[in-house]
DSSP file (Angstrom, degrees, kcal/mol; ACC not computed):
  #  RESIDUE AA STRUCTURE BP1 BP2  ACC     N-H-->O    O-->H-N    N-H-->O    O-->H-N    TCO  KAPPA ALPHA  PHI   PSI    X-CA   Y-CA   Z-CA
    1    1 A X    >         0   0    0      0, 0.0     3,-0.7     0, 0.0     0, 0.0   0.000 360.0 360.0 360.0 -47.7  -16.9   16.5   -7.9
    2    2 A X  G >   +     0   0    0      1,-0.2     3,-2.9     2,-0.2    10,-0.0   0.989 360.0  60.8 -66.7 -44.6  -12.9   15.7   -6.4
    3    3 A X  G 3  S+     0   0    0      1,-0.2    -1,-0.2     8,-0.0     8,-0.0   0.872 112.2  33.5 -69.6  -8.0  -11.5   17.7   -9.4
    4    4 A X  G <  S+     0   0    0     -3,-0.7    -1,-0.2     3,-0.0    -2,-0.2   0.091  93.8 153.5-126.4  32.6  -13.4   21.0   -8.2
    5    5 A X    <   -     0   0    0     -3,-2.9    -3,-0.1     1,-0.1     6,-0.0  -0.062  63.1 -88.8 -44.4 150.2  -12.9   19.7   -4.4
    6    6 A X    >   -     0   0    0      1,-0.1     3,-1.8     2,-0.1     2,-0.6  -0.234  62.9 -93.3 -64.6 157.0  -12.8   22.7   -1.8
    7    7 A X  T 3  S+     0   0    0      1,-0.2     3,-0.1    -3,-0.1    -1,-0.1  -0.773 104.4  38.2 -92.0 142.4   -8.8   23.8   -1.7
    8    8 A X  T 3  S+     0   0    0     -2,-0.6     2,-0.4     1,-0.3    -1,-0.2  -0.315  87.9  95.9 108.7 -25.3   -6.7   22.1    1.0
    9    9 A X    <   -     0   0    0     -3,-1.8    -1,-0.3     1,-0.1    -4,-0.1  -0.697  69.2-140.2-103.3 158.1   -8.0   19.1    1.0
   10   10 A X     >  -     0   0    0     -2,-0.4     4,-1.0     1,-0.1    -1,-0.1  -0.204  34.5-100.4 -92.4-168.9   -6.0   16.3   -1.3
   11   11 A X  H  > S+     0   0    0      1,-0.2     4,-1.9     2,-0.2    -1,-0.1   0.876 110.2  51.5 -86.9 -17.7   -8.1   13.9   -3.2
   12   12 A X  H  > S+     0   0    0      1,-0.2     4,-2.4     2,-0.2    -1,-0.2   0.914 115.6  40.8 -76.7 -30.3   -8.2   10.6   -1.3
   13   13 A X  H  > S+     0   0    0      1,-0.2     4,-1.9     2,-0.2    -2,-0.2   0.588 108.3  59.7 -97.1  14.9   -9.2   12.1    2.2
   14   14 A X  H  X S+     0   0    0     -4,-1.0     4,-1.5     3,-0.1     5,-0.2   0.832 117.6  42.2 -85.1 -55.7  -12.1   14.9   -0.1
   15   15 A X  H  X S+     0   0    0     -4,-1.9     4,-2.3     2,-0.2    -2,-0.2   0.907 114.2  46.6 -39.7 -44.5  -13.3   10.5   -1.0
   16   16 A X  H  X S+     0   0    0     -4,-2.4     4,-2.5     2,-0.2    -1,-0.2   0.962 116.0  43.2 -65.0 -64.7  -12.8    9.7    2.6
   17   17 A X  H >< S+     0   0    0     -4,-1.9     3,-3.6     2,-0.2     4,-0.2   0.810 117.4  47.2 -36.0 -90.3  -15.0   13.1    3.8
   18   18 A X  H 3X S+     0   0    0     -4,-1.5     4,-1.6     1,-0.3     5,-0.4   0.689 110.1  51.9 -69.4 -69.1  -17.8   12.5    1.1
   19   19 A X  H 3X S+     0   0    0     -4,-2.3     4,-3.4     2,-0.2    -1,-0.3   0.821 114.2  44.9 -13.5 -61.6  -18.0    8.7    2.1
   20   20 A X  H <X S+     0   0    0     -3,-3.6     4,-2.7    -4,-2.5    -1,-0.2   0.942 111.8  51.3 -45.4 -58.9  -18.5    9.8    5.8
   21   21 A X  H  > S+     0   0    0     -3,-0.4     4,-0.8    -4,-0.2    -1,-0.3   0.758 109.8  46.7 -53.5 -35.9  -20.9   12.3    4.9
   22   22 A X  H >X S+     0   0    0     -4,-1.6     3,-1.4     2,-0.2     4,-0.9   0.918 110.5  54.8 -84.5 -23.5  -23.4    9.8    2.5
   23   23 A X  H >X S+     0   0    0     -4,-3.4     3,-3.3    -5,-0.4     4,-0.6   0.982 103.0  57.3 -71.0 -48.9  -23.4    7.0    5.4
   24   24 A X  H 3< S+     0   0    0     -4,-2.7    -1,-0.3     1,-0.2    -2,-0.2   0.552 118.3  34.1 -80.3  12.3  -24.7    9.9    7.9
   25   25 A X  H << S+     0   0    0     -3,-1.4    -1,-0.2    -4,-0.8    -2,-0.2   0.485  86.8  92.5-122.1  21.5  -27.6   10.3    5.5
   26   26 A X  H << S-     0   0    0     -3,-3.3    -2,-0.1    -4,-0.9    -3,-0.1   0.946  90.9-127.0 -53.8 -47.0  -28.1    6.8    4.3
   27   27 A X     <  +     0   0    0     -4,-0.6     2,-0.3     2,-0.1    -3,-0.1   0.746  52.4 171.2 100.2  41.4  -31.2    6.3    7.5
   28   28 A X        -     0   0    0     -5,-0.4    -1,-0.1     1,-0.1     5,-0.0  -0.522  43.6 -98.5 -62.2 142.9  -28.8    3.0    8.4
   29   29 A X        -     0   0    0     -2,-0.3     4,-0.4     1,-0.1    -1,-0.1  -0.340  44.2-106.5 -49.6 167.9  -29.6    1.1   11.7
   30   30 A X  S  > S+     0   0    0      1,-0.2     4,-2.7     2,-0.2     5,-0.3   0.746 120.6  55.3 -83.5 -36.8  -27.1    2.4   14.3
   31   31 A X  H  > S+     0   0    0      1,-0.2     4,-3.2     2,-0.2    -1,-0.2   0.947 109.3  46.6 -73.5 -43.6  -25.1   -0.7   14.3
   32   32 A X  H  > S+     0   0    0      2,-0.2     4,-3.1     1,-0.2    -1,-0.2   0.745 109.9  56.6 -51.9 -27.5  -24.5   -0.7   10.2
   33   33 A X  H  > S+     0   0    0     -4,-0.4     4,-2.7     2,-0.2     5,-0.3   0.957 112.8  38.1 -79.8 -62.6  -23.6    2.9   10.5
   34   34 A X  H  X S+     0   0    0     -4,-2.7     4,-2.7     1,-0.2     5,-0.2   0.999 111.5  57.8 -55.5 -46.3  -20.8    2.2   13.0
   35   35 A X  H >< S+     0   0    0     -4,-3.2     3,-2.9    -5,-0.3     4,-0.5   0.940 109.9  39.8 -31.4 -61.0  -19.9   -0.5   11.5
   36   36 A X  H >X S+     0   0    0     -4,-3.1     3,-3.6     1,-0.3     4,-3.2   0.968 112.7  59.4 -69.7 -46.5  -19.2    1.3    8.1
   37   37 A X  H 3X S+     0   0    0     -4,-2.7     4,-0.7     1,-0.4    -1,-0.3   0.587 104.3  50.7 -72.1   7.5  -17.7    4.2    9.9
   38   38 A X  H << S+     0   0    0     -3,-2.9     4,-0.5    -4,-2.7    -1,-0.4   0.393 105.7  49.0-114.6  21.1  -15.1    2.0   11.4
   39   39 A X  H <4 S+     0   0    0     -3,-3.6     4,-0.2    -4,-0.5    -2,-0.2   0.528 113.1  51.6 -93.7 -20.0  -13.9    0.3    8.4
   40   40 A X  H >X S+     0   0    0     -4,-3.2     4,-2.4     2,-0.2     3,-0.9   0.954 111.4  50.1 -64.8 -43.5  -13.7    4.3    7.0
   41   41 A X  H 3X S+     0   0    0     -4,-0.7     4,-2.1    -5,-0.4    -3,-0.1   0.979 112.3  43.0 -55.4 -60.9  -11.7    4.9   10.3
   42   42 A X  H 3> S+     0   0    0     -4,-0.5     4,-1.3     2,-0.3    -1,-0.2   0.539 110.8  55.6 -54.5  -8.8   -9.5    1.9    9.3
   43   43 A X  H <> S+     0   0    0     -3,-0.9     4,-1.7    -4,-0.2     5,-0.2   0.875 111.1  53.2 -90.7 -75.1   -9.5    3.4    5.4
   44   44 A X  H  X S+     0   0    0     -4,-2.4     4,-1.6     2,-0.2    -2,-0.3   0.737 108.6  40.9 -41.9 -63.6   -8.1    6.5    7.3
   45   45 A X  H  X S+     0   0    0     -4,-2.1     4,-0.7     2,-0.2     3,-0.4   0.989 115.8  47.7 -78.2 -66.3   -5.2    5.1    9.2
   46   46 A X  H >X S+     0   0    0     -4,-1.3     3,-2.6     1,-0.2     4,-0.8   0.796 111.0  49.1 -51.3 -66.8   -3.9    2.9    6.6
   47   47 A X  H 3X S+     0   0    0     -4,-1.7     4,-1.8     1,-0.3     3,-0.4   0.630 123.4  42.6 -34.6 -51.4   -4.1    5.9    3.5
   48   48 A X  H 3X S+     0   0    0     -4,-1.6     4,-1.5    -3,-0.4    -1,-0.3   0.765 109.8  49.2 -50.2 -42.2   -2.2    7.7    6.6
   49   49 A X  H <X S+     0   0    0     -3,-2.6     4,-1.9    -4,-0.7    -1,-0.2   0.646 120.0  45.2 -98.3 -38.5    0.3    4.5    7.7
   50   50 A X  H  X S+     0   0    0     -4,-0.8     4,-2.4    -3,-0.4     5,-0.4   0.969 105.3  53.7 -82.9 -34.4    1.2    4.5    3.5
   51   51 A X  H  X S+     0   0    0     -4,-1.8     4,-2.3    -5,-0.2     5,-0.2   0.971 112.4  54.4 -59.8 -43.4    1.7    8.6    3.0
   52   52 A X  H  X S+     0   0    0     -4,-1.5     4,-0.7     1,-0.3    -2,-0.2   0.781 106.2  50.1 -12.5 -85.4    4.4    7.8    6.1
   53   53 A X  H >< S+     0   0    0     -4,-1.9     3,-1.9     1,-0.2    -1,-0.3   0.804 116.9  34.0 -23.5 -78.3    5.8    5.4    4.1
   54   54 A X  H 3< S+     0   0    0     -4,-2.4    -1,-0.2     1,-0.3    -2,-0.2   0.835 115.1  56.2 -57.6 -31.2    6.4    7.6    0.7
   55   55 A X  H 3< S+     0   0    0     -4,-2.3    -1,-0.3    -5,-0.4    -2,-0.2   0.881  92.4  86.5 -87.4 -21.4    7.1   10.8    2.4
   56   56 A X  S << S-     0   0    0     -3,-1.9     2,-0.3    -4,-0.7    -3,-0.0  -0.452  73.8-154.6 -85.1 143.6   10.2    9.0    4.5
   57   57 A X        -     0   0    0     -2,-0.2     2,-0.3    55,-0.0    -2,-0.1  -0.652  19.9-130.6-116.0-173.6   12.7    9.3    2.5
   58   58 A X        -     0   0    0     -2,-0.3     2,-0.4     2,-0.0    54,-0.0  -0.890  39.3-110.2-122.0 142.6   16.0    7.3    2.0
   59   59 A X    >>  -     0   0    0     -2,-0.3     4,-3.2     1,-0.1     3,-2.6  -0.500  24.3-137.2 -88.2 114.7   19.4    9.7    1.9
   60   60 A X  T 34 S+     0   0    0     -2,-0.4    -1,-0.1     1,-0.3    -2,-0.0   0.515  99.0  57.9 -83.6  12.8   20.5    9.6   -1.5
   61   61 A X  T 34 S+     0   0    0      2,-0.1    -1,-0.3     3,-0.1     4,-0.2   0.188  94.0  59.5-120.2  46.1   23.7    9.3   -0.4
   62   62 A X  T <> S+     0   0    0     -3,-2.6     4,-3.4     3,-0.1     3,-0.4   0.707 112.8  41.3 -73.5 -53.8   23.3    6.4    1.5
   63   63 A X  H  X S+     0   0    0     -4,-3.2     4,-1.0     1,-0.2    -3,-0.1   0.645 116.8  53.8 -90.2  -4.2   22.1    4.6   -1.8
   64   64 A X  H  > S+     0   0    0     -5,-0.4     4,-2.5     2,-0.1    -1,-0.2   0.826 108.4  44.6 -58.3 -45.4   24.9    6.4   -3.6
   65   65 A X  H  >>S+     0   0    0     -3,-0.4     4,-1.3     2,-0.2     5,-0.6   0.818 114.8  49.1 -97.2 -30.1   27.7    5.4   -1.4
   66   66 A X  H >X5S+     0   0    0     -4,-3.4     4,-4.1     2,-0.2     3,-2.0   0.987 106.4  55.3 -68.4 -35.1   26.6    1.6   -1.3
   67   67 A X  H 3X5S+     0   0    0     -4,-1.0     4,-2.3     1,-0.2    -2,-0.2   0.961 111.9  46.0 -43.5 -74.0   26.2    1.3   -4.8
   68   68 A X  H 3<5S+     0   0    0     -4,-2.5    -1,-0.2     2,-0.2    -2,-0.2   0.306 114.3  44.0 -27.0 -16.7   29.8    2.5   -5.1
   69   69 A X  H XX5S+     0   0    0     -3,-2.0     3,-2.0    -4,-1.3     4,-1.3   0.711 110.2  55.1-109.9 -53.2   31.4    0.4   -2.6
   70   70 A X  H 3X<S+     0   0    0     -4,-4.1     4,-1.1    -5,-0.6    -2,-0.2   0.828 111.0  37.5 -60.2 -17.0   29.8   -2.4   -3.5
   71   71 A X  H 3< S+     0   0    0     -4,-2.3    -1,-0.3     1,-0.3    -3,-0.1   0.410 119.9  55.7-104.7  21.9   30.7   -2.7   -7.4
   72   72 A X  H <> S+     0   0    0     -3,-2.0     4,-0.9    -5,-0.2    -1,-0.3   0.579 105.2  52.3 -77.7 -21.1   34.3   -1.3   -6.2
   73   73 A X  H  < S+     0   0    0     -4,-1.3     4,-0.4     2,-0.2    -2,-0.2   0.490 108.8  47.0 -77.3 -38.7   34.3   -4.0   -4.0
   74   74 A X  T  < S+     0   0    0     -4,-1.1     4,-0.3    -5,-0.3    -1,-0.1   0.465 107.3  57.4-107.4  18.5   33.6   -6.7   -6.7
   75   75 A X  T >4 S+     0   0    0      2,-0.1     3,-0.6     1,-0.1     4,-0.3   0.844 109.3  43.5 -87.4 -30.0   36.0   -5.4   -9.0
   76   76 A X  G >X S+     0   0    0     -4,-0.9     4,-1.4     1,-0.2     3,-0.5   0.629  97.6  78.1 -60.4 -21.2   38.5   -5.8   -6.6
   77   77 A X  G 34 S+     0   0    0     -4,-0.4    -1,-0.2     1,-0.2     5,-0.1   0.754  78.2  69.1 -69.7 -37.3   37.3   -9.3   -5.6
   78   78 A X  G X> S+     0   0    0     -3,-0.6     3,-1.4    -4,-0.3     4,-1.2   0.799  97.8  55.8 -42.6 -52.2   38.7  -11.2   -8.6
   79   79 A X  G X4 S+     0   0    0     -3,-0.5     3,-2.0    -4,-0.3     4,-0.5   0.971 107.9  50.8 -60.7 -61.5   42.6  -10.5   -7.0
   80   80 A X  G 3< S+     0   0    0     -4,-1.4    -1,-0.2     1,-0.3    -2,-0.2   0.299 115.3  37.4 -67.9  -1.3   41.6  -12.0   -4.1
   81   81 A X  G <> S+     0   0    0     -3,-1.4     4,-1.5    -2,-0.1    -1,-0.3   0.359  94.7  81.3-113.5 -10.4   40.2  -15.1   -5.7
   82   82 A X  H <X S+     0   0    0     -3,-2.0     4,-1.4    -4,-1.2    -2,-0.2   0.892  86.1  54.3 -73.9 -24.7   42.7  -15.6   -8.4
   83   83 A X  H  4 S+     0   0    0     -4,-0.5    -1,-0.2     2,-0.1    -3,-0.1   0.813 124.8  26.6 -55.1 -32.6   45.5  -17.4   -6.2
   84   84 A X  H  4 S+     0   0    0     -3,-0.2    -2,-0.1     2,-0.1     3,-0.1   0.935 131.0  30.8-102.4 -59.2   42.6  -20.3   -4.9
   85   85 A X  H >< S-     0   0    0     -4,-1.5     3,-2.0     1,-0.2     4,-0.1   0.514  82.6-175.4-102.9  -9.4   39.9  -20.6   -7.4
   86   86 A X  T >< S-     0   0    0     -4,-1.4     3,-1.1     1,-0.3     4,-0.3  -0.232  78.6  -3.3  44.6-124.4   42.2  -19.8  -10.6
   87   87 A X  T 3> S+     0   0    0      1,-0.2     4,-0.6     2,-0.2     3,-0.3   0.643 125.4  72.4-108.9  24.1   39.8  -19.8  -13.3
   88   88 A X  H <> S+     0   0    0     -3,-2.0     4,-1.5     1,-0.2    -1,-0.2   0.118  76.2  82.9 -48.4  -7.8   37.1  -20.7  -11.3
   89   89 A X  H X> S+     0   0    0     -3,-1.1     4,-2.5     2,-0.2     3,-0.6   0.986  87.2  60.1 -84.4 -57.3   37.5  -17.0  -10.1
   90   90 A X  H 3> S+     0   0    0     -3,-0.3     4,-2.5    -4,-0.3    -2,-0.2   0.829 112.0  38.2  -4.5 -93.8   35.3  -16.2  -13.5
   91   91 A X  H 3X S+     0   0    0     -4,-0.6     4,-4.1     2,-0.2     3,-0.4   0.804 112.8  51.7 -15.9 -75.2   32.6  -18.2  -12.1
   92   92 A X  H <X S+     0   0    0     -4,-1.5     4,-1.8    -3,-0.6     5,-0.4   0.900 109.5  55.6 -46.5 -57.6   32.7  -17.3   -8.4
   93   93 A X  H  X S+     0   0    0     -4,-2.5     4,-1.3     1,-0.2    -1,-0.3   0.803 108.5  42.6 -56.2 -19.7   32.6  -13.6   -9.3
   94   94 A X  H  X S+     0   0    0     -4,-2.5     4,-2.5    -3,-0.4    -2,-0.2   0.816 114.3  53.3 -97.8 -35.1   29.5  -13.6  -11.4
   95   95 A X  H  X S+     0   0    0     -4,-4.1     4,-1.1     1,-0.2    -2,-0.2   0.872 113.9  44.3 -71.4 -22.9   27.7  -16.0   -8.6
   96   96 A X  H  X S+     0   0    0     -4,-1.8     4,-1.3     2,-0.2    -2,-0.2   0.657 115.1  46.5 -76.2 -28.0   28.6  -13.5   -6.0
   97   97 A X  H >X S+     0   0    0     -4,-1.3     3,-2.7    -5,-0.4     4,-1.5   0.980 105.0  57.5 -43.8 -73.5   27.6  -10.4   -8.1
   98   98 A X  H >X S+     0   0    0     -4,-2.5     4,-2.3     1,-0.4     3,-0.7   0.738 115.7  43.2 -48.6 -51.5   24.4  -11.9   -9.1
   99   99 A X  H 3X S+     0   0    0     -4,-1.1     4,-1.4     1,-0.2    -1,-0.4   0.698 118.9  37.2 -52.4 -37.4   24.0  -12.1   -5.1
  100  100 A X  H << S+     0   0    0     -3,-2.7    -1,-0.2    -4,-1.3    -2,-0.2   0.424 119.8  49.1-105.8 -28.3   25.2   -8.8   -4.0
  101  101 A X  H <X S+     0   0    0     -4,-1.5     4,-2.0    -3,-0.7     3,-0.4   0.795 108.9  52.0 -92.9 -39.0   23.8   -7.1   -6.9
  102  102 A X  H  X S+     0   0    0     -4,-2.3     4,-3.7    -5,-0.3    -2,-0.2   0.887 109.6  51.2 -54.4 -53.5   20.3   -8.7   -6.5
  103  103 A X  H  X S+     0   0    0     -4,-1.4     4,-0.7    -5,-0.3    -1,-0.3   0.772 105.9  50.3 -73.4  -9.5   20.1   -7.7   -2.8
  104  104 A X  H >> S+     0   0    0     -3,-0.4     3,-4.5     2,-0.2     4,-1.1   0.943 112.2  52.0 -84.1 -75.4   20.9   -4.1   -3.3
  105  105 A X  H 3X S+     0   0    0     -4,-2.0     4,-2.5     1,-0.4    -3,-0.2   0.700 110.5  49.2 -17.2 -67.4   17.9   -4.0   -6.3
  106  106 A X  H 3X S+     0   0    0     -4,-3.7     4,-1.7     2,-0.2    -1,-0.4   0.674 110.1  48.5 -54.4 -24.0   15.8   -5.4   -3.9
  107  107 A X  H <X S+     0   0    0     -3,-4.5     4,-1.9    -4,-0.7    -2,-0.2   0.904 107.9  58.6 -48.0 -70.4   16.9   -2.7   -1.3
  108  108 A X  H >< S+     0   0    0     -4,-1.1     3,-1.0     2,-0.2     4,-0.4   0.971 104.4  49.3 -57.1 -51.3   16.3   -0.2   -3.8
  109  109 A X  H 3< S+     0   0    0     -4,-2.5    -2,-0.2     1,-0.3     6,-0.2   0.886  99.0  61.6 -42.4 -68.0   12.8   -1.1   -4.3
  110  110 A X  H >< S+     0   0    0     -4,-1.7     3,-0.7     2,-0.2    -1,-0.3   0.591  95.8  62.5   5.1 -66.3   12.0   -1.1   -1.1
  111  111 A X  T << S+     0   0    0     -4,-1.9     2,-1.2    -3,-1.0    -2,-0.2   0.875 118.3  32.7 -39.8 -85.9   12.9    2.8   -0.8
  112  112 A X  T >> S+     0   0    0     -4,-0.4     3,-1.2     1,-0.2     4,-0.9  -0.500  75.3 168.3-136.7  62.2   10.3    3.4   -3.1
  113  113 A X  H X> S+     0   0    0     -2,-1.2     3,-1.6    -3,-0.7     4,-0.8   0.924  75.7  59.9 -57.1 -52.4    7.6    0.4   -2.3
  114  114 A X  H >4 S+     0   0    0      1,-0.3     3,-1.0     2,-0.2     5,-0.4   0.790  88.9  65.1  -9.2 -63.1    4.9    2.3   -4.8
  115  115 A X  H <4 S+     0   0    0     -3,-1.2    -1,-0.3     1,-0.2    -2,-0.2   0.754 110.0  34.6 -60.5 -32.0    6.8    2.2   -7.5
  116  116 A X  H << S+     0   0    0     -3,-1.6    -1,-0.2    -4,-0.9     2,-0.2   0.498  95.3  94.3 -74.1 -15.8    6.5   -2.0   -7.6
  117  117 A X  S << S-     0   0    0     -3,-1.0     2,-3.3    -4,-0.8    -3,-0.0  -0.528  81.9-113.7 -95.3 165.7    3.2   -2.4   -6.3
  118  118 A X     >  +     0   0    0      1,-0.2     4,-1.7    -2,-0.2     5,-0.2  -0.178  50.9 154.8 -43.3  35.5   -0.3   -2.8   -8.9
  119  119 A X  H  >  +     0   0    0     -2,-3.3     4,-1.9    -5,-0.4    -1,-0.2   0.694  52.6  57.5 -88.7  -3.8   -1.4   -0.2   -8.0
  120  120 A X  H  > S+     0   0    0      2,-0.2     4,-0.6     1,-0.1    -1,-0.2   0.923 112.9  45.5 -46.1 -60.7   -3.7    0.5  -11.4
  121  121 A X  H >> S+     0   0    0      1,-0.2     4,-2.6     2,-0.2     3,-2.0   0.930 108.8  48.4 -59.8 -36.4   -5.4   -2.7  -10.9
  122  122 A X  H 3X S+     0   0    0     -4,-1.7     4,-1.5     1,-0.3    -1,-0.2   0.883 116.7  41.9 -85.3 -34.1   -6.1   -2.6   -7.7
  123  123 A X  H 3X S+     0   0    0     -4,-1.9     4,-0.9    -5,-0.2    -1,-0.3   0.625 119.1  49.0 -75.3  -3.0   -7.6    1.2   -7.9
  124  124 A X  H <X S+     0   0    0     -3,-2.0     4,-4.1    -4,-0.6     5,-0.2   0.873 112.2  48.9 -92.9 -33.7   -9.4   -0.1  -11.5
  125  125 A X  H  X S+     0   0    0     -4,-2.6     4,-1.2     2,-0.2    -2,-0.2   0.818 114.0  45.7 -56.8 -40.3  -10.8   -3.5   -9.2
  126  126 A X  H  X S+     0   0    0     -4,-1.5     4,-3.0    -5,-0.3     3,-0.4   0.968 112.7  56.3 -72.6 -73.1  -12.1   -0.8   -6.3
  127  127 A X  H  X S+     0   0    0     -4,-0.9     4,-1.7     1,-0.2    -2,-0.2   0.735 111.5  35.1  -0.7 -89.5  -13.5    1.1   -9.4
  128  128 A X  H  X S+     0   0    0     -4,-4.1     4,-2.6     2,-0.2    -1,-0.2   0.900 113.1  59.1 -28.7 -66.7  -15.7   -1.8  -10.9
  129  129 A X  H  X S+     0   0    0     -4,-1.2     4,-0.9    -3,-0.4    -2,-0.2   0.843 109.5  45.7 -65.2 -44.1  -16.7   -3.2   -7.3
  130  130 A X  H  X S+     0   0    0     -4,-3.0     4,-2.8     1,-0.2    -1,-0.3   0.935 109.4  55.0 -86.7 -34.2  -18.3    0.5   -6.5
  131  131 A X  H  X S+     0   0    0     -4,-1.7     4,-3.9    -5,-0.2     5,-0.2   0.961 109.7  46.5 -16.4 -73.9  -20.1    0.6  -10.1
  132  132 A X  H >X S+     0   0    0     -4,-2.6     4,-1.0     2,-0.2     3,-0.9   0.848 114.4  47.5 -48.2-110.0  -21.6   -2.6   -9.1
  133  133 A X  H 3X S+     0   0    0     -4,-0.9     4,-2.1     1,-0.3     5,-0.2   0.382 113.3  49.8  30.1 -82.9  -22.5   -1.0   -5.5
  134  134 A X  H 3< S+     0   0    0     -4,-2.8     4,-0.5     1,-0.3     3,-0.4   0.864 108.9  50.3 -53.2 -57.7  -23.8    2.0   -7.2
  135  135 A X  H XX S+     0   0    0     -4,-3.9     3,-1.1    -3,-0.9     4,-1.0   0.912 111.3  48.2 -35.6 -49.9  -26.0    0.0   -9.5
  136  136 A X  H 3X>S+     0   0    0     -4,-1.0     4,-1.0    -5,-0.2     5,-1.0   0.768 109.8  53.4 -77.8 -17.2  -27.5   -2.1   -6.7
  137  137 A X  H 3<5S+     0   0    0     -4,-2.1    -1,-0.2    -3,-0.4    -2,-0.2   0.508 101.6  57.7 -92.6   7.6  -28.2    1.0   -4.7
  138  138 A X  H <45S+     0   0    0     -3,-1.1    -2,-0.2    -4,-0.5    -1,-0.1   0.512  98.1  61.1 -93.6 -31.0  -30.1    2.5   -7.5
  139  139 A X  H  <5S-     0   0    0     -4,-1.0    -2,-0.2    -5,-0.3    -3,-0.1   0.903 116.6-122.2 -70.4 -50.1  -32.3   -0.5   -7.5
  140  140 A X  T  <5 -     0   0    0     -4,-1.0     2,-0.3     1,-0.1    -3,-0.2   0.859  42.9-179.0  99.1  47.7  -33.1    0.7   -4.0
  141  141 A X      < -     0   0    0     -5,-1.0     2,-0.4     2,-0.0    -1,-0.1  -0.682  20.9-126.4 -68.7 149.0  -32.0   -2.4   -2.3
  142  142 A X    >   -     0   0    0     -2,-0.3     3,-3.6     1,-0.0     4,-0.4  -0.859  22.5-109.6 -76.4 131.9  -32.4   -2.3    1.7
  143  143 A X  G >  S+     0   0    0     -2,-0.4     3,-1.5     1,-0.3    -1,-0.0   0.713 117.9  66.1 -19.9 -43.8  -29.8   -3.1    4.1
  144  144 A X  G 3  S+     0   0    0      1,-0.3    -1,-0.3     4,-0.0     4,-0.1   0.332  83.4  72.0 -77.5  18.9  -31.6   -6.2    4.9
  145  145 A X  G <  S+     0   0    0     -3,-3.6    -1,-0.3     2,-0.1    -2,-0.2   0.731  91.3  68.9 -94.9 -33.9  -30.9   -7.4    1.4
  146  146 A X  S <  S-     0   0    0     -3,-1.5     2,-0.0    -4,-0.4    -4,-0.0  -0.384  99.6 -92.6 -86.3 176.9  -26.9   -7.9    2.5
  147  147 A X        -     0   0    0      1,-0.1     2,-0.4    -2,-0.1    -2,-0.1  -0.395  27.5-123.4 -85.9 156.1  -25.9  -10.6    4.9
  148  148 A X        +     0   0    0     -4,-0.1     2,-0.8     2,-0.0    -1,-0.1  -0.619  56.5 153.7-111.2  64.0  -25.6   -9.5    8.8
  149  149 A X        -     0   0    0     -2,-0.4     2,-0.6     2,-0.0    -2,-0.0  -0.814  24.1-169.4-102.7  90.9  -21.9  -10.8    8.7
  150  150 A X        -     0   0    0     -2,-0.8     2,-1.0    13,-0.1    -2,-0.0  -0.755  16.4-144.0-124.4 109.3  -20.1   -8.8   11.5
  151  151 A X    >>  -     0   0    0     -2,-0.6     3,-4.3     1,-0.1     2,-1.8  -0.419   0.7-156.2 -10.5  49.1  -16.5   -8.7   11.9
  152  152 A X  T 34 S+     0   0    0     -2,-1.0    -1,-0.1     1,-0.3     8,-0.0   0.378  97.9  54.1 -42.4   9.4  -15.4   -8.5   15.6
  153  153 A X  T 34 S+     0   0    0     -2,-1.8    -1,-0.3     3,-0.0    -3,-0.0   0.749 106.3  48.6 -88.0 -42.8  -12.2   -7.0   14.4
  154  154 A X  T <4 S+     0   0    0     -3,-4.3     2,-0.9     1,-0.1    -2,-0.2   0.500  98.2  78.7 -69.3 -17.7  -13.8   -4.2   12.4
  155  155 A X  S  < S-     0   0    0     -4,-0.5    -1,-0.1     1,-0.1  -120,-0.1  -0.780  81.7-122.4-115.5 107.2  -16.2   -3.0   15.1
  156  156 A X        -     0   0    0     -2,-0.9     4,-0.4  -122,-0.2     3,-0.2   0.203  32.8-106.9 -13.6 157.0  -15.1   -0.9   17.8
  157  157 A X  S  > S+     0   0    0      1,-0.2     4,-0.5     2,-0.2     3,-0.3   0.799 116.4  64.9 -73.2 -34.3  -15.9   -2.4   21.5
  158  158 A X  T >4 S+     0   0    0      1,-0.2     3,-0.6     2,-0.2     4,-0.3   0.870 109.6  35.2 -51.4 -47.7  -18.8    0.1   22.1
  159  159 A X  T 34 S+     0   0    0      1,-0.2    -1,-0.2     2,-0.2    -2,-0.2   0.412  96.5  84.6-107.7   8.0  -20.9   -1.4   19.1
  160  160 A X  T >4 S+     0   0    0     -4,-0.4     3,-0.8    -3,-0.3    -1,-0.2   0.882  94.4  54.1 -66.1 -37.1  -19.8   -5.1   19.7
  161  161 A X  T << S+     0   0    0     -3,-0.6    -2,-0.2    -4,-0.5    -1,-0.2   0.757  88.0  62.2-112.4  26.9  -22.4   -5.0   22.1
  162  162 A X  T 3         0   0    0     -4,-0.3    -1,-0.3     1,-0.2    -2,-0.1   0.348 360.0 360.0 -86.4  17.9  -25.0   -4.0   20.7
  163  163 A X    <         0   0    0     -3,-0.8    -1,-0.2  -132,-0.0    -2,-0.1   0.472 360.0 360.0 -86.3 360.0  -24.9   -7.1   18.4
């Protein structure tokens, strides 16, 4: 059903729609219903608050020109430690690389936070979790089979009181 999605829409917020669309014909009480449609709302901002993230991009010669100053900067660093440290300068240079080099790595990741994170398991873990779901709603469980566990952080002020 997402690979032959209507054209425009990309494939997480065609999930997002469909989601929206089965809650307004589950028959939920009013309060369940808001509920779930403000943890989809909250679904919605982050997937928004992360394309931000990936689409800003970092000037690639920003990360050009530091790379370059910095490992011109530790070749150069050895004259300036051989009069004190002798050959202790050896040493000194390789503990201040490892540092200097370590934080730029970490820099570079950063730019490109995606590229580090799990993000196979965590979509295989969502995966599983909605099987299960799917199974138990096949059974034809009723709402009043899950716990009435509500989350004054997750529910808008409108439907707080109706609790």
């Amino acid at each position: 059903e997402i690979i032959n999605r209507p054209a425009g829409y990309s494939a997480p917020h065609y999930v997002l729609h469909r989601l929206r669309d089965k809650i307004q014909n589950m028959g939920l009480a009013e309060q369940e219903r808001l509920l779930m449609e403000a943890n989809i709302s909250r679904l919605i901002n982050n997937m928004g608050a992360c394309e931000n993230v990936l689409a800003t991009p970092i000037p690639v010669g920003y990360t050009k020109h530091t790379t370059r100053f910095l490992f011109l900067w530790l070749t150069l660093l050895p004259l300036a430690l051989q009069g004190q440290l002798g050959v202790g300068t050896v040493f000194g240079e390789q503990l201040i690389a490892f540092g200097l080099l370590g934080i730029e790595d970490v820099g570079i990741q950063l730019e490109e936070p995606f590229s580090v994170l799990p993000i196979e398991r965590i979509v295989t873990k969502v995966a599983l979790e909605s099987q299960v779901l799917r199974k138990k709603a096949k059974t034809e469980l009723s709402m009043d089979d899950f716990p009435k566990v509500v989350d004054p952080k997750l529910v808008p002020a409108a439907t707080a009181t109706l609790a």
